[in-house]
Structure formats: structure tokens, C-alpha cells
N, C-alpha and C positions, 0 to 999 in steps of 0.2 A: 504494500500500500504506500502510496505517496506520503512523505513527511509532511508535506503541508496541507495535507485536508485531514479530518476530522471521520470517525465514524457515528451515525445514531440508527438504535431501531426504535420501532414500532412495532406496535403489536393489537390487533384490531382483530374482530370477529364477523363475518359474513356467512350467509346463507347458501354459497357455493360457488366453485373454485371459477368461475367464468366472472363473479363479481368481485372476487377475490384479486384478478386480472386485472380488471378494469380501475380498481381501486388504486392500486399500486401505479397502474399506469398514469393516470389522473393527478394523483398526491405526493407521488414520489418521484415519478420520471422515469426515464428510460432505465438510467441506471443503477435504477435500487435492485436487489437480491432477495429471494426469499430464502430465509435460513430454515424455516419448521413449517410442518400444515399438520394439525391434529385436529379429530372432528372432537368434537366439544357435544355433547350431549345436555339437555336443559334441567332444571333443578325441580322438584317437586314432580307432581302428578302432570305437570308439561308436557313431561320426557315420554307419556306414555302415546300422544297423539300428536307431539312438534317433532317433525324430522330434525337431525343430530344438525349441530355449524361448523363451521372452520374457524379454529383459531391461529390467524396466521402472524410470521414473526418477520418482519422485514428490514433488512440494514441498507441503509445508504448512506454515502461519503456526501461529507460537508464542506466545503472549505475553512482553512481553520480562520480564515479573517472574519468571516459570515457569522454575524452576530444569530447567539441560539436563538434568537426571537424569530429570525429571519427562516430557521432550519424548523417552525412549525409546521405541522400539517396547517393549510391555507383554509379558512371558515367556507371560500365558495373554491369549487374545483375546476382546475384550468382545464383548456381544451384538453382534448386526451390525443396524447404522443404515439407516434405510428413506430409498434417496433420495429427495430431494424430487421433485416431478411439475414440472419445467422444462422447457424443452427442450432436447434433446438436442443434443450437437455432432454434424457431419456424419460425423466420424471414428470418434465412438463408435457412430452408429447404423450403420456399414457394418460395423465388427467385428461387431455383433448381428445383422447380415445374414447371416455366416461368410465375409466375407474376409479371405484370410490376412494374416498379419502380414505376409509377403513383398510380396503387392499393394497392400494398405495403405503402405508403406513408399516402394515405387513412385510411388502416387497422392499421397503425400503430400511428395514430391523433384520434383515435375514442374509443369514450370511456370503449368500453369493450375490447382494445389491456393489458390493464397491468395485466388481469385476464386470457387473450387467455396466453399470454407469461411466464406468472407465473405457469401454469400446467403444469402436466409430457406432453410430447410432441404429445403422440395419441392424447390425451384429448382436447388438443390445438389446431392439425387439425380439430377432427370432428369441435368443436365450429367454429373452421374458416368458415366452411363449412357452418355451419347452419345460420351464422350470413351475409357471404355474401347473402346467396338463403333469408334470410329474408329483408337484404335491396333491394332486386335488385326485390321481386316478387312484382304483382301487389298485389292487395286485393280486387279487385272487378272480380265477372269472365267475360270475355271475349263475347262479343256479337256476334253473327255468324254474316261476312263480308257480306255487299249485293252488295258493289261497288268499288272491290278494285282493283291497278295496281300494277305492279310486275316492279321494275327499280333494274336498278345497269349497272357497268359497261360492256364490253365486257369480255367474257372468268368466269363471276362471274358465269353461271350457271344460269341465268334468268328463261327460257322456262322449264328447268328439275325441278326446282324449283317448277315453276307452274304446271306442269303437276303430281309431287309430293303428292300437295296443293289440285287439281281435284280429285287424286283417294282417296283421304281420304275424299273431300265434298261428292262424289258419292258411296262407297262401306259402310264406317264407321257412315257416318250423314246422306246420302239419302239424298240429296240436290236434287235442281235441278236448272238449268239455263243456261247460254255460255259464251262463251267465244268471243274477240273484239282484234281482233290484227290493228295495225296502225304502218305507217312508218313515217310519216310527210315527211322534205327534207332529212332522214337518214334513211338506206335499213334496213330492218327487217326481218331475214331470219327466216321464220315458223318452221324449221329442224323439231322435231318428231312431234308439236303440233297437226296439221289435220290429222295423222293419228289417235296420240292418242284419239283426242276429237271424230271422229269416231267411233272407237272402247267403248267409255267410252257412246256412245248415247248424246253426250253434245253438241249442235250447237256450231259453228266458222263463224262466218263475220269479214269480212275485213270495218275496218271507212272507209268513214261513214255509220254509223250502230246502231241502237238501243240502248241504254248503260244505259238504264233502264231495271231493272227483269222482266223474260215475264209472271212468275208466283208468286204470293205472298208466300212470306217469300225465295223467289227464288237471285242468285248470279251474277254478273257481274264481270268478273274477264277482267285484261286489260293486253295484251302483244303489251310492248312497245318499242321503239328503245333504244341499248345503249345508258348508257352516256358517256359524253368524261371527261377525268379528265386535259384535257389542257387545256380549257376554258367554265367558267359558261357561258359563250354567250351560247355557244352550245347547252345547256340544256331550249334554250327560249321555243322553238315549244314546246316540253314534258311541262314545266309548267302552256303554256297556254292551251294547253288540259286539263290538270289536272284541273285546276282552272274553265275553262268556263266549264266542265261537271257536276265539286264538283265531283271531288274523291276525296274524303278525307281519305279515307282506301289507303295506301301509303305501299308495303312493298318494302324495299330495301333488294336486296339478295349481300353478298360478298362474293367473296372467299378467304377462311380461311386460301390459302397459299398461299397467295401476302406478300409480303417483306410487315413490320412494315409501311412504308414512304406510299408506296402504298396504303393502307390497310388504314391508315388515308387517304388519297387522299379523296379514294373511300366513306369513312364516310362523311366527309365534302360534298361532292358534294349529298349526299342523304340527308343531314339534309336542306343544302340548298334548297332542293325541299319537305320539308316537311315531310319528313317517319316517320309513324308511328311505323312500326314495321320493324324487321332484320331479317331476314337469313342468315347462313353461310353455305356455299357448302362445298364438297373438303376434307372434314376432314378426310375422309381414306390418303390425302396427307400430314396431317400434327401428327407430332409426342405427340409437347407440345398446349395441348388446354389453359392453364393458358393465355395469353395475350389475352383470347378472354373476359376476365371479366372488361376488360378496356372500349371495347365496346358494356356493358349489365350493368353496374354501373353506374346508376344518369348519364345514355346518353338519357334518354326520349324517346328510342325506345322498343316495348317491342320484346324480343324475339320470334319468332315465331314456329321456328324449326330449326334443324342442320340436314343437308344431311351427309351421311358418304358413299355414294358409287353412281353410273351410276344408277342405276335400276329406269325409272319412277313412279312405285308404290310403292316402299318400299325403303329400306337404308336411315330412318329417325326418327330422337329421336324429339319426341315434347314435352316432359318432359326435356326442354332445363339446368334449373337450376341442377337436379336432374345427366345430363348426365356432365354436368360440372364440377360436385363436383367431382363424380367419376374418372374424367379421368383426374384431376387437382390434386387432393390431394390424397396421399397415404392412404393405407386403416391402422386402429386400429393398425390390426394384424403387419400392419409392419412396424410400426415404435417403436409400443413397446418393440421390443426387442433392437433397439438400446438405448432405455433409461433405460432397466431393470426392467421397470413394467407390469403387466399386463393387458392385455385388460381390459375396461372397458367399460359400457355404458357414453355416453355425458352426462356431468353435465349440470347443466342448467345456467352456467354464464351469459347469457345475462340477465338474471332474475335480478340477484347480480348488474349490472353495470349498470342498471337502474336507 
């Protein structure tokens, strides 16, 4: 640092990291730094329905002649400063990906962040890329389901979900077995599933019904009533089902375009009933998939698949990690030219940071 300027931070709280930008660009200038971004969760019964803030820490050089009065943040904010065309840090381009401050935080405490950050910046996504799909994959393969229900709330896509889930037991694995819909005291509208399970040759009973396989190595798949996300009472009747049957195969399906606050709601109330595994609907609605690594990161459910359209037989990635990288992180090709290097194959850092 220059002997004759001065350093100060600041340190402010905003509602997310695009204001977070703007902020610093406005009040600080081109060439402040952010040193920290932690999300900040709110105090009291807030914290239950106010999505989490950023608390950020930002330094910039003073001159030391410039009286501190002069070094305040300014009461009204100057035009806003056009960054320059540099390159980007690894950490600022994943926030513009939409990873949350939560993942970011993650990524950036763990031990192979000072090697991801220290390469040219393609270099630095792919590893990002490979080092989340390595923490987040299981490492045992997956059992075929013999007794599982389908929850989440209203509007997540439940039924199309399962009906999804059906044409791939039946066309792709040659399963066989049915399907067990149940309302208990909350209405449970069948919408396409009788016709589809018709057409697919797969029985439908309505509980009480059978909810054992009628054939060995055979599937019980369960359509059940929403959940409410206004009170866990709600959710008693589904639990004692779940529990006096032993379904223990739990997948909770969300949709991918509920507001942040929501979208937590909806998690909580599915871990509270045990899910094992996740679904995300919707994703033809949503633009930035990066916030959905908040909930496939060390949350204990494993991803299932992601819908990305209407269609009951198809518009579905089951290669969940693999569609994620993709559609979260820029590819090689372009991000190398904003740093002036060229493509390369992944290094293998996680090896090094071992």
C-alpha cells in the first residue's frame, strides 16, 4: 500500500449481494474492496419469515491529506461508477452466478478455496464445479424405492413429479407395482394421476389400500395431501401415516420458483417430516439455478431429479449435480477470455489441498 494514503472500512448491511454492489459502487468508488460477506440472519420471531442479509465489510484507501470528514460515506449518493472491464475474482463471479451467500461462505472456509481462487478464472470454475458435485454426491448407488411418498407443498408440482418418477420406473427400469393416493382430513385432488397410471398399466387405490409390493422387487409409490407451511400441526395426519406404514423413502418435491423465504419455509417443513430425498419442479421458470446448491449441500436430502417443463414423461434431468454445474457456472470457453488465457483442461486441485 502507498505510504501516503490512509486505509478505512465500513461495514453496512443489505438485502442482497446485487445491492451490496451497487452500494459500494455509489459510496465508495471504484476502488474500495470487499474484505467479508456473511449472511446475517434477523433477531427475534423475524428470523422465522424475513429472509437472512448480508453483512458486508468494505476497505478503501484515503489519502492521508483528506480530512476524515471528507472520507465519510456522502448523506446523498453520487452517480454510480462504471466498473472497469478487468477480471473478475472467482468469488465475485459465483455471487453473479446466484450462489448464496450461505454457499459462498462454505466455499470460501474450505480448504481447497485458496487454490480454486488463486487460478486463472476458467480453471477456478471448473474446480468449483467438481469440488461442489464431489461434496454434495452420495458414494454408495442408490437402491430402487419399494415404498416411497411424494410430499411438499401446494403449487410445488407433487403429482407431475410422480407421474415423472412412474414413466421412468415403467419405460426405462421395467418396474412394476401402484400407486396409493390418501387425503386424510385435507382434499387431495388426483388431477392427471388415474388417467396417467391407466395408460402406464400401473394400479391406483385410494387408502385404505394395500401399501405393500404386490410383486417382488415390485414399488409402492404414495400421493399424499399438501403440506401447509402455517403450521406443523397441520402436517400431524401425513406423519402418522408415514410412520404407522414405515415409509421411510420420503421425497419432498419444491418449487424452484418460490421466493428465497418460501422456498426455506417449504424445506423446513419437509425435513421436519423426515425426506429423504428432493425434487425441484419449475425450473423452465426460473433463470438462476445457483441458490438451489444451498439446498443439495450437507442438507441430508439427496437429490432426486429437477423437472424443467409440464410434460408427465419427460422434461427431467436426473443427473441433478451434473445439470447444476452446467447451468450455475459458466462454461471454460467463457470466461477465458475475460482473463486472457486459454482454455484448459481442470487441474486437479482438490488432489493438492488434500
Amino acid at each position: 500500500m502507498n505510504s501516503s494514503a490512509a486505509t478505512a472500512c465500513y461495514k453496512f448491511t443489505v438485502r442482497s449481494a446485487d445491492e451490496a454492489a451497487t452500494l459500494i459502487r455509489e459510496r465508495l468508488g471504484p476502488g474500495a474492496r470487499v474484505l467479508s460477506v456473511r449472511s446475517v440472519d434477523g433477531g427475534g420471531l423475524s428470523r422465522l419469515w424475513s429472509a437472512p442479509r448480508l453483512e458486508v465489510i468494505a476497505q478503501v484507501d484515503v489519502p492521508a491529506e483528506t480530512p476524515a470528514t471528507e472520507a465519510a460515506l456522502p448523506a446523498v449518493a453520487a452517480p454510480a461508477a462504471r466498473l472497469p472491464r478487468s477480471p473478475r475474482s472467482l468469488a465475485e463471479l459465483l455471487r453473479r452466478c446466484g450462489l448464496t451467500p450461505a454457499v459462498l461462505n462454505r466455499l470460501q472456509l474450505a480448504p481447497v478455496w485458496p487454490q480454486l481462487a488463486a487460478a486463472p478464472l476458467h480453471r477456478g470454475l471448473a474446480e468449483t464445479g467438481r469440488y461442489l458435485c464431489h461434496e454434495v454426491a452420495t458414494h454408495s448407488p442408490r437402491a430402487p424405492f419399494t415404498r416411497a411418498a411424494f410430499i411438499g407443498p401446494a403449487g410445488a408440482g407433487r403429482t407431475t413429479a410422480l407421474c415423472k418418477w412412474l414413466s421412468g420406473e415403467v419405460f426405462r427400469r421395467a418396474r412394476l407395482g401402484h400407486v396409493v393416493t390418501a387425503e386424510f382430513e385435507r382434499p387431495n385432488a388426483p388431477g392427471p394421476l388415474p388417467v396417467f397410471c391407466e395408460a402406464l398399466g400401473v394400479p391406483l387405490a385410494h387408502y385404505p389400500a394395500s401399501t405393500q409390493p404386490a410383486t417382488p422387487g415390485g414399488f409402492v409409490y404414495f400421493d399424499l395431501p399438501a403440506l401447509s407451511l402455517r403450521d406443523p400441526a397441520d402436517h400431524a395426519a401425513v406423519a402418522v401415516f408415514l410412520d404407522r406404514e414405515a415409509v421411510t423413502q420420503r421425497i419432498l418435491v419444491l418449487n424452484a420458483a418460490y421466493e428465497a423465504g418460501t422456498l426455506r419455509a417449504a424445506f423446513a417443513a419437509g425435513r421436519a417430516l423426515a425426506a429423504t430425498h428432493v425434487v425441484f419442479t419449475h425450473l423452465d421458470e426460473v433463470t438462476q439455478w445457483g441458490r438451489l446448491w444451498e439446498f443439495v449441500w450437507d442438507s441430508g436430502l439427496e437429490p432426486l431429479f429437477l423437472s424443467t417443463g409440464p410434460s408427465l414423461s419427460g422434461d427431467c434431468e436426473e443427473d441433478v449435480l451434473d445439470a447444476l454445474v452446467r447451468r450455475t457456472l459458466p462454461s471454460s470457453d467463457d470466461t477465458a477470455g475475460e482473463t486472457g488465457d486459454e482454455p484448459a483442461e481442470p487441474a486437479a486441485l482438490l488432489s493438492t489441498a488434500a
